[in-house]
C-alpha positions as a printed Julia matrix, in Angstrom:
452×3 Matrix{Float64}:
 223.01  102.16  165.66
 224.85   99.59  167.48
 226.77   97.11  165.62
 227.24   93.65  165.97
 230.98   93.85  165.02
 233.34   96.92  163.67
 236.41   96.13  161.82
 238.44   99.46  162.49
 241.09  101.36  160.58
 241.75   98.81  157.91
 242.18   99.31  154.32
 239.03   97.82  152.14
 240.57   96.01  149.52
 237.97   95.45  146.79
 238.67   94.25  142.79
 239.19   97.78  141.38
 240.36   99.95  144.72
 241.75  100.43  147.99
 240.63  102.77  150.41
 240.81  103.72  154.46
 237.34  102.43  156.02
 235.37  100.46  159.42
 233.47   97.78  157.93
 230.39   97.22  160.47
 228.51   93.85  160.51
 225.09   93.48  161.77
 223.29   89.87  161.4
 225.63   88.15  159.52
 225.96   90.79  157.02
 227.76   94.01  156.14
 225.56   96.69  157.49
 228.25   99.9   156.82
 231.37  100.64  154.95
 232.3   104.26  157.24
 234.46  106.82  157.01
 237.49  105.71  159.71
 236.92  109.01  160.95
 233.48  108.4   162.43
 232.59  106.98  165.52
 231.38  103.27  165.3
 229.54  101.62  168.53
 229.59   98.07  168.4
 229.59   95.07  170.63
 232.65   93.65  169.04
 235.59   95.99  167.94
 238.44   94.55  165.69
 241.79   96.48  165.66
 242.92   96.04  161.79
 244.99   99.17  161.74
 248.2    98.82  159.2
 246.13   95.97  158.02
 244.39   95.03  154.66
 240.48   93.91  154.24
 239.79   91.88  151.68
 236.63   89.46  150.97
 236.91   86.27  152.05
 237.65   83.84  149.55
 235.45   81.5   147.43
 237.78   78.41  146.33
 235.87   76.01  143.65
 238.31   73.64  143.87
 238.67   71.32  146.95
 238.61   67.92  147.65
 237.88   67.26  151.1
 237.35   63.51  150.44
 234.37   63.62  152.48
 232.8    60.74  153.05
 235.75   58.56  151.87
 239.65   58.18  151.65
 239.24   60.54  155.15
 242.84   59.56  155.72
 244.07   61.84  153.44
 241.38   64.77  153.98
 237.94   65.69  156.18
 235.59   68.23  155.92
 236.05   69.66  159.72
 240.13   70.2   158.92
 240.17   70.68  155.49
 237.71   73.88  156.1
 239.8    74.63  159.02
 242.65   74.9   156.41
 240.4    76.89  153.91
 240.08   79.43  157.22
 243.25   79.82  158.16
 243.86   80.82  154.42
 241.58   83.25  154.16
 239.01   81.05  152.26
 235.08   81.4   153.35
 233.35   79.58  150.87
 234.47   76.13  149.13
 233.33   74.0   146.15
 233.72   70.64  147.29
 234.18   68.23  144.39
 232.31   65.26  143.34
 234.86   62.19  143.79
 233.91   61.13  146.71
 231.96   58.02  148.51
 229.45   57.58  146.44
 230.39   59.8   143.68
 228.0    62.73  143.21
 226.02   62.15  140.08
 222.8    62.17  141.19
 220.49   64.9   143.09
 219.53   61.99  145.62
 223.76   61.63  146.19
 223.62   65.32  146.41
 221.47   65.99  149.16
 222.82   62.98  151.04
 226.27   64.35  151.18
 224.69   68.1   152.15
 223.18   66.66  154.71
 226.07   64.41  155.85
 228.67   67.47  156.01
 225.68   69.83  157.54
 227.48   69.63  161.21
 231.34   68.98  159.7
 231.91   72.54  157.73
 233.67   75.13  159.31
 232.92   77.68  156.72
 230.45   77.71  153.87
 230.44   75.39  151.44
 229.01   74.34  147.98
 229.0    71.19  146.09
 229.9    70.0   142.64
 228.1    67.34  140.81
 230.34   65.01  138.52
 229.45   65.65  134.25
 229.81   62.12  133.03
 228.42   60.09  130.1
 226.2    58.55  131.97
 224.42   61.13  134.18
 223.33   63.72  131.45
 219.54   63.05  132.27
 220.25   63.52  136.03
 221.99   67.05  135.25
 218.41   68.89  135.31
 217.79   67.18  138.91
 221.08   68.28  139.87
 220.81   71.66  139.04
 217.25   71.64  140.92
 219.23   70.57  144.41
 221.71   73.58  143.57
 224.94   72.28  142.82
 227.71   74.77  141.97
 229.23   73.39  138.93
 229.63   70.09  137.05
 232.94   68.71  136.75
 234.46   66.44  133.8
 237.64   65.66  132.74
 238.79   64.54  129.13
 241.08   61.84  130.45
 240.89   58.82  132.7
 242.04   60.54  136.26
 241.25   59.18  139.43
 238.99   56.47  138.49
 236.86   58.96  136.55
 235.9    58.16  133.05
 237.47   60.32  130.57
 234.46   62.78  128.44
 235.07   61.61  124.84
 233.36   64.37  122.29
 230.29   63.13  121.42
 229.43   62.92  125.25
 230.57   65.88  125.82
 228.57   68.0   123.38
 225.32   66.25  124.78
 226.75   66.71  127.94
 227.1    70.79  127.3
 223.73   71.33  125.57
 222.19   70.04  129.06
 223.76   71.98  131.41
 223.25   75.19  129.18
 219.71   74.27  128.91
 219.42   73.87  132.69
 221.59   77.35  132.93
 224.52   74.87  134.82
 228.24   75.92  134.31
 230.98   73.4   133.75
 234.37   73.09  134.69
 237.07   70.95  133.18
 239.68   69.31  133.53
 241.6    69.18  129.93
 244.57   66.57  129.13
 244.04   64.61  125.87
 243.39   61.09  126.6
 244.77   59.4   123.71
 248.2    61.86  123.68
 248.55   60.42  127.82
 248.42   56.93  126.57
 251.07   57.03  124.09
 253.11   58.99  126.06
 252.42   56.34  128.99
 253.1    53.72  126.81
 256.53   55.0   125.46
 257.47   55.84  128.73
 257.13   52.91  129.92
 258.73   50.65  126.75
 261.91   52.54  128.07
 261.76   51.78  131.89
 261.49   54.93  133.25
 259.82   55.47  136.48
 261.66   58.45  137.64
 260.15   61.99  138.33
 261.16   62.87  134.88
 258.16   60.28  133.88
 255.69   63.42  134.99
 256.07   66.04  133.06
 256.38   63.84  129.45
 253.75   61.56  130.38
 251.06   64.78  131.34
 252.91   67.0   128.71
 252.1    70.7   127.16
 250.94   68.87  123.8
 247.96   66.78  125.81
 246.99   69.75  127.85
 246.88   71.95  124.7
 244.66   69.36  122.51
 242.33   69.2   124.96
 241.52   72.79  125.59
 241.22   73.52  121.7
 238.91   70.62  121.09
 236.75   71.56  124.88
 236.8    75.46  123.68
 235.18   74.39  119.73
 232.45   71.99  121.84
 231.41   75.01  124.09
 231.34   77.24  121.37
 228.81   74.94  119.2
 226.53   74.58  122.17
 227.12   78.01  124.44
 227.67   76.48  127.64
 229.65   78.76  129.96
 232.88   76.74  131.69
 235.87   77.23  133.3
 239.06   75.23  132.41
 240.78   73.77  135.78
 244.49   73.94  136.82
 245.63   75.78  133.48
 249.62   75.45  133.18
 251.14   77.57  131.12
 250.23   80.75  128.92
 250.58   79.58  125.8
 246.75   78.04  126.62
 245.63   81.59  128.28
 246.03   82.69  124.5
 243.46   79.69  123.53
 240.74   80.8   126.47
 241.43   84.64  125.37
 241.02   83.83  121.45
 237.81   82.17  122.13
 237.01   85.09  124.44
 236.65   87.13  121.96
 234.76   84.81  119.83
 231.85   85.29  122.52
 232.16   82.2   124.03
 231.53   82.32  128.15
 234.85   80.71  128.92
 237.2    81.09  132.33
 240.63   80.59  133.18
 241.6    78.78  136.3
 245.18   78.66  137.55
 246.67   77.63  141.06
 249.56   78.72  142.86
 251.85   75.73  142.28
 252.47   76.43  138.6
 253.64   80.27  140.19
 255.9    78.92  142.47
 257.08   75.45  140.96
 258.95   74.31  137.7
 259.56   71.27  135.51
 262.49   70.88  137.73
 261.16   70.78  141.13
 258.76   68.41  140.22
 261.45   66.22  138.17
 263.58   66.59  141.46
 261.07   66.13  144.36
 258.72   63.77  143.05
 257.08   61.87  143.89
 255.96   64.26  146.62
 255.42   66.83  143.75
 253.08   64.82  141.47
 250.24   66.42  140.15
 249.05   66.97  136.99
 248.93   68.42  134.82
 252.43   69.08  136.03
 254.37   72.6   136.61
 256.18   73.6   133.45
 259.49   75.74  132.44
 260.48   78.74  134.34
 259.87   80.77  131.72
 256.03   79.58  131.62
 256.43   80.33  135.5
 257.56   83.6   135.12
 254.9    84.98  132.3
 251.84   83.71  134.17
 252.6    86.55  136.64
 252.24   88.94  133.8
 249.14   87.25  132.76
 248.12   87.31  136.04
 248.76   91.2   136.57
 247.3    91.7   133.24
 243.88   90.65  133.89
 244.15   87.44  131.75
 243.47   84.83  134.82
 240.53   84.5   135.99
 240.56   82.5   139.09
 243.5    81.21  141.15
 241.99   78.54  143.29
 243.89   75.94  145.14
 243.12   72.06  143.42
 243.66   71.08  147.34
 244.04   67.46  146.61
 246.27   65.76  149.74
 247.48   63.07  150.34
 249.53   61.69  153.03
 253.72   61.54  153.1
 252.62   57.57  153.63
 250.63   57.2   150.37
 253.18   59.5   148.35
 256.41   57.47  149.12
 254.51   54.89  147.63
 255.97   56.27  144.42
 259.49   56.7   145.19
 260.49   53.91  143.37
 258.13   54.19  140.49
 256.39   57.34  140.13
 253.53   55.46  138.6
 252.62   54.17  141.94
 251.86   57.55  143.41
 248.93   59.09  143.83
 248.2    62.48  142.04
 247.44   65.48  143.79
 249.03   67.8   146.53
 247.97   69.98  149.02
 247.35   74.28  149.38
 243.74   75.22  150.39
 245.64   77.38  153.12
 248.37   78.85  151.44
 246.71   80.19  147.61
 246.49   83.51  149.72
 249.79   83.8   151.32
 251.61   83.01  148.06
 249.36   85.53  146.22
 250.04   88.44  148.75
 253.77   86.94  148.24
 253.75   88.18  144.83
 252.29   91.43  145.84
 255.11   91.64  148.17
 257.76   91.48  145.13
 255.89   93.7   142.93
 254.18   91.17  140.64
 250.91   92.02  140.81
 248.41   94.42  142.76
 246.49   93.38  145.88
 243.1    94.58  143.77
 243.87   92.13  141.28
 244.31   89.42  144.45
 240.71   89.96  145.31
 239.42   89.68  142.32
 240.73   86.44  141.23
 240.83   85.05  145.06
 237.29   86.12  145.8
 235.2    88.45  143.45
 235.19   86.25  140.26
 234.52   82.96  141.6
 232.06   84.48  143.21
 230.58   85.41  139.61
 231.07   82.81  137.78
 229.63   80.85  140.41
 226.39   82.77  140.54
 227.3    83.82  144.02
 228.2    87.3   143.64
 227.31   90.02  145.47
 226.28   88.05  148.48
 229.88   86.35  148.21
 233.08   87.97  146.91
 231.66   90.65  147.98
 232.23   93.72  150.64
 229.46   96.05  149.65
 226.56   97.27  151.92
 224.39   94.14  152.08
 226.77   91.19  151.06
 227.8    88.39  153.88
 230.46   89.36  155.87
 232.93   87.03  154.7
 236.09   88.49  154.91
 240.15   88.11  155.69
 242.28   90.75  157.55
 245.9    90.11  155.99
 249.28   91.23  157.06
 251.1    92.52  153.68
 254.45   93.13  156.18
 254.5    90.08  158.05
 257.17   86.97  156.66
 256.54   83.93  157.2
 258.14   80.49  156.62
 256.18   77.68  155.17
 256.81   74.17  157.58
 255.22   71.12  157.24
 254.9    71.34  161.1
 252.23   74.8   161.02
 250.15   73.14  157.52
 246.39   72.7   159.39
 245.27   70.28  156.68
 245.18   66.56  157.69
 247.85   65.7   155.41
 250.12   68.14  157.34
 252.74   68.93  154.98
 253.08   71.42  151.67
 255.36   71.01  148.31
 256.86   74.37  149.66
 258.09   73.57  153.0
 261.11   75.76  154.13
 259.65   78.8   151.39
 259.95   82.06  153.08
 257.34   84.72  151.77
 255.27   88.09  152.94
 252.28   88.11  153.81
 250.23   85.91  155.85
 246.28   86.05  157.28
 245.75   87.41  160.35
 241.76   86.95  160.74
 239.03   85.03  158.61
 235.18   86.11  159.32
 232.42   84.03  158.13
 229.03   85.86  158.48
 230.6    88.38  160.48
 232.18   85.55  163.27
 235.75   84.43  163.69
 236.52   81.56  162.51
 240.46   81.91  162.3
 242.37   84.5   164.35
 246.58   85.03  164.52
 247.36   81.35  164.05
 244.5    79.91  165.62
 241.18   77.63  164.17
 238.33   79.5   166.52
 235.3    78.11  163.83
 233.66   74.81  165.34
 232.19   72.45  162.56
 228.96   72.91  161.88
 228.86   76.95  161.87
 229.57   76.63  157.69
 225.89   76.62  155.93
 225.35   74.99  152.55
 225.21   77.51  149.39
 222.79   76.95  146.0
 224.37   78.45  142.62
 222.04   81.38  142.01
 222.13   82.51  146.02
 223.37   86.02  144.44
 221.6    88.02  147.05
């Protein structure tokens, strides 16, 4: 048989093993995992000898801003970020222009990014209190996930807990997942309010105002709603480990909960974001360095579930509007191309294993997305959707190489090793040694439930 494309002499990372193999593609898909030993014709040969294979990665948590504040993000260059960080598939969120709480919104804003997508891409519907009865439409059209948050965040209403258990019982019922984004409401307005009776408008405003406490209240009460009504969720952006322990008690309660984290709160501290805001505003905010530190070992231990990026630019411009009151600033930062890099980083130092990288960078979103094996995925059959990486090769973070329209990072001037050296959606290039080679348009639409 002739093959469309051969990777050659790689290693085949997967979630539980590594091992020597030539990946062959054929129509989009991965037709052969070989032996290196055996001889492989195919039209296309890629060298990836002293290289790692690992499957591309599926990243639930973009905002691309598309249609809408474009200025700070687009769907052709924030998915030619997403490429050049080893990311395949994205789950574009809701908070955009309109807002996606209908099925009619939906499949207006598929179609609208149909020619703009540089790899494949999902969509997330918002889970408000006043869209429950279009969640079954919703679910029809195929979104990914719903997404709610239990504060007011970005001109999103915050999901109080009656609205929220109704909320839950419909997307179980529809067989929906949710995902959440947990700070207490009423904890951030007292703390807002104090903070502001003093005068402060420093960076040190970011970490009291969004603080452990508000983060913490807000998982327990989320965690006690999904248990009562069984809907499976994941909890966004989780901080620090003291609310792994939460997720992992309810765990083993039954309850069909996930753990989210991002690279930020690996490589940042209360500090840096005291000391560099307003540039490093975010929330909820990075904590100590000791909370820094042990979500490595949760990490390594199997207690994370996903690290995904929360790629949420915005420009220098629109960021300095906080320097002289932090309140002014807008929330969010950017990393869709660097989640990978700063995981094979901590491979690099011993941290954690590369097996554990592709399971929480590709294998379990792809699960708990309903994607799984045709994403996450390199066995016989799945897309090939993959990333060759470099484990050797140090790199320096600049503002000058970020692809994303924003065009800087939080960790400019960070020196790390490991970098991506090729990105393959459906068996074509779409990023190759420092170069976008995907046009927009090639990235195809994916339905939760498209397992196979």
């Amino acid at each position: 048989m002739v093959y469309d494309t051969a990777i050659t002499d790689g290693t085949v990372v997967t979630a539980t093993e590594q091992f020597p193999a030539t990946v062959a593609i054929r129509d989009g898909r991965i037709a052969a995992v070989l032996d290196p030993a055996e001889t492989v014709e195919a039209e296309r040969t890629i060298d990836a000898a002293g290289k790692h294979i690992l499957p591309g990665g599926v990243d639930p948590h973009v905002h691309m801003m598309d249609p809408g504040d474009t200025e700070r993000e687009d769907f052709p260059t924030g998915t030619a970020a997403a490429a050049a960080g080893g990311i395949t598939t994205v789950g574009e969120h809701h908070r955009t222009d309109p807002t996606v709480l209908t099925a009619d919104i939906l499949t207006d804003k598929r179609d609208y990014l149909s020619d703009r997508a540089r790899v494949d891409f999902g969509l997330l519907a918002g889970g408000h209190p006043d869209n429950v009865d279009e969640i079954a439409g919703l679910e029809a059209e195929g979104t990914l996930a719903y997404k709610s948050f239990t504060c007011d965040v970005h001109g999103v209403p915050a999901l109080q807990s009656a609205d929220m258990h109704r909320l839950y019982e419909e997307i179980d019922r529809v067989g929906g997942i949710s995902m959440v984004h947990p700070e207490d409401e009423l904890m951030l307005n007292a703390n807002e309010e104090r903070i502001r009776e003093e005068g402060r408008t420093d960076g040190s405003v970011i970490p009291d105002w969004r603080s452990k406490e508000a983060e913490q209240v807000a998982v327990s009460t989320t965690l006690r709603i999904a248990k009562q009504t069984g809907v499976p969720f994941w909890f966004a952006h989780l901080s620090h480990p003291e609310l792994i322990d939460q997720v992992n008690h309810y765990k083993s309660q039954g309850v069909d909960v996930y753990a989210e984290s991002c690279p930020h709160y690996f490589y940042l501290t209360r500090e840096d974001i005291v000391e560099d805001a307003p540039y490093t505003m975010f929330t909820p905010p990075a904590r100590e360095e000791s909370d820094r530190r042990e979500l490595w070992e949760r990490l390594d231990a199997g207690e994370i579930d996903m690290i995904n990026a929360d790629h949420a630019p915005s420009t220098l411009e629109q960021k300095a509007e906080g320097e002289d009151n932090v309140f002014d600033a807008p929330f969010g930062i950017p990393g869709v191309e660097t989640v990978l890099p700063l995981l094979l980083n901590g491979v690099a130092e011993g941290k954690v294993s590369i097996e554990r990288i592709a399971e929480v960078f590709a294998t379990n979103p792809a699960k708990i997305l309903d994607l799984y094996p045709r994403k996450g995925s390199l066995q016989v059959g799945a897309d090939a959707d993959l990333t060759i990486v470099d484990l050797d090769r140090e790199q320096t973070l600049r503002n000058e190489n970020v692809v994303a329209k924003c065009g800087w990072t939080p960790l400019d001037g960070l020196t790390i090793t490991g970098d991506v050296e090729t990105t393959l959606v459906r068996g074509e290039p779409v990023y190759h040694e420092g170069e976008v080679v995907g046009d927009p348009g090639y990235g195809e639409f994916v339905r939760r439930g498209e397992a196979e």
